[in-house]
N, C-alpha and C positions, 0 to 999 in steps of 0.2 A: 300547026298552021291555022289550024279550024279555031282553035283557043283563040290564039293571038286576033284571029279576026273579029271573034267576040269579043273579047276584053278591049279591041280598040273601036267597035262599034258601041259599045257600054259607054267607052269613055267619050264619045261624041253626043251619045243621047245625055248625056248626066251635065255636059258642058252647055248644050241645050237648052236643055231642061230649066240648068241655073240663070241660063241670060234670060230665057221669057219670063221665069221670076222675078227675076230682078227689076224689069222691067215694068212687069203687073205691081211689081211693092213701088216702082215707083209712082206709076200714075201715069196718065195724059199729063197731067202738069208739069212734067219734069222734060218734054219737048216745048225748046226754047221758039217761045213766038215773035222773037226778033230775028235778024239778019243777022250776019255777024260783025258786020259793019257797021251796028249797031251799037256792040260794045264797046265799051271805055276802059284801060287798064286805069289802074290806080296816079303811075306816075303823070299822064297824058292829064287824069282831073285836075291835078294840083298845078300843071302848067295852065290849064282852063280859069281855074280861080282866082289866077294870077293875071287872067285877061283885064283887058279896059270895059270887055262886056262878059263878066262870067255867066253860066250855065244857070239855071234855077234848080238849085238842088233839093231833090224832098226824097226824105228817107221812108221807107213802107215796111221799117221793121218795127219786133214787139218795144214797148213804150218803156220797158226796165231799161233797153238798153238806149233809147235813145236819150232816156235822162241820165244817164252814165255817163255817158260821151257819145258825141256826132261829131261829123266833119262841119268844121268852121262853116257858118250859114243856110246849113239844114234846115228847110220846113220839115217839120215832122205833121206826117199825115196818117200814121195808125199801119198797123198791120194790111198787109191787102189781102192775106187770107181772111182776113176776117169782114161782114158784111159792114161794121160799122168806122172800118179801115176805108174801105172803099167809099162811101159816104164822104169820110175826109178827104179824101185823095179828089175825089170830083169838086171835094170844096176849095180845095187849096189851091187847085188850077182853074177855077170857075173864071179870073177875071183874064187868064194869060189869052194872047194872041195864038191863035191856032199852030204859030209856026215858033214859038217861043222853043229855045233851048231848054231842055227840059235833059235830066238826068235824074235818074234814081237809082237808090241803092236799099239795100237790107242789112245784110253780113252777119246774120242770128246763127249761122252754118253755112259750109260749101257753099256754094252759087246750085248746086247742082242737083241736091236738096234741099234748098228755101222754095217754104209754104209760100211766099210772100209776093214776091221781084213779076213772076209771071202774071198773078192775076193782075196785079199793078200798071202790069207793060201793057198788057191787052184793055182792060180799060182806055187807058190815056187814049190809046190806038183806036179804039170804039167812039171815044170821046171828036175824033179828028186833027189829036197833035199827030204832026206830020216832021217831029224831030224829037223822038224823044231815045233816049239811050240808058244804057244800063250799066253799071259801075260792076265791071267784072271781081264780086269778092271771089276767090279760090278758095279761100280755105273759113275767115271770119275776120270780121275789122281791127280785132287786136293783133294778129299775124299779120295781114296783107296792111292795112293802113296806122294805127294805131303806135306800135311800136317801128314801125318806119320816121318817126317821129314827124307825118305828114297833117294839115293841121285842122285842129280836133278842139274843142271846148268843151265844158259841161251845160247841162241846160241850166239856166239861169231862174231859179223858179218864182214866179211871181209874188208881189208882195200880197198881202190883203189887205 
């Protein structure tokens, strides 16, 4: 009896143990600073793009992949982990109306760990847009959007 109550006190402290880890490896970053009515599923954007007044999409992930492929009409504004991401992101939205449709996405990884979507979100939010949303990737843009065959282009790169 005495065993069994150790070995299942063990296995409470070790379970623990492993979520405050888990936790600490993630970071403050990885508590989502939107609502949840905040986020956008995949199929919901591509009815939105299909509006009379779509969303103003800008992407805040790394730049390999948005010259790869982005969803049709993507501003690309830079990583938003990174300080020179940010930079762009404040530039890209400098002229929008405070209440402009705004949606952003990443999809470098999970939603759940991307560097990227949070500082992005909070910015804007700092900024004073007062709609802005976040393209729920689950998993990354070639699973969740990509091969859904939802629409997508290359970046076009300029002449010189």
């Amino acid at each position: 009896m005495l065993k069994s109550m150790r070995l299942s006190l063990t296995t409470a402290l070790r379970s623990f143990l492993g979520t405050l880890l888990a936790v600490a490896c993630l970071g403050q970053d990885a508590v989502n600073p939107w609502p949840g009515s905040a986020l956008l599923d995949p199929p919901a954007l591509v009815e939105a793009l299909q509006s009379a007044k779509p969303p103003t999409l800008i992407c805040v992930a790394f730049p390999v992949l948005y010259r790869n492929k982005h969803i049709v009409h993507a501003v690309y504004a830079g990583p938003g982990s990174k300080p020179e991401g940010i930079d762009a992101l404040r530039k890209a939205v400098g002229s929008l109306p405070k209440d402009a449709d705004i949606v952003i996405y990443c999809g470098c990884c999970p939603m759940v760990k991307c560097p990227n979507i949070r500082p992005a979100y909070r910015v804007l939010r700092e900024m004073g847009f007062t709609h802005v949303r976040v393209l729920d990737i689950a998993t990354n843009m070639h699973t969740d959007w990509f091969s859904k065959n939802y629409p997508a282009e290359p970046d076009t790169p300029s002449q010189p």
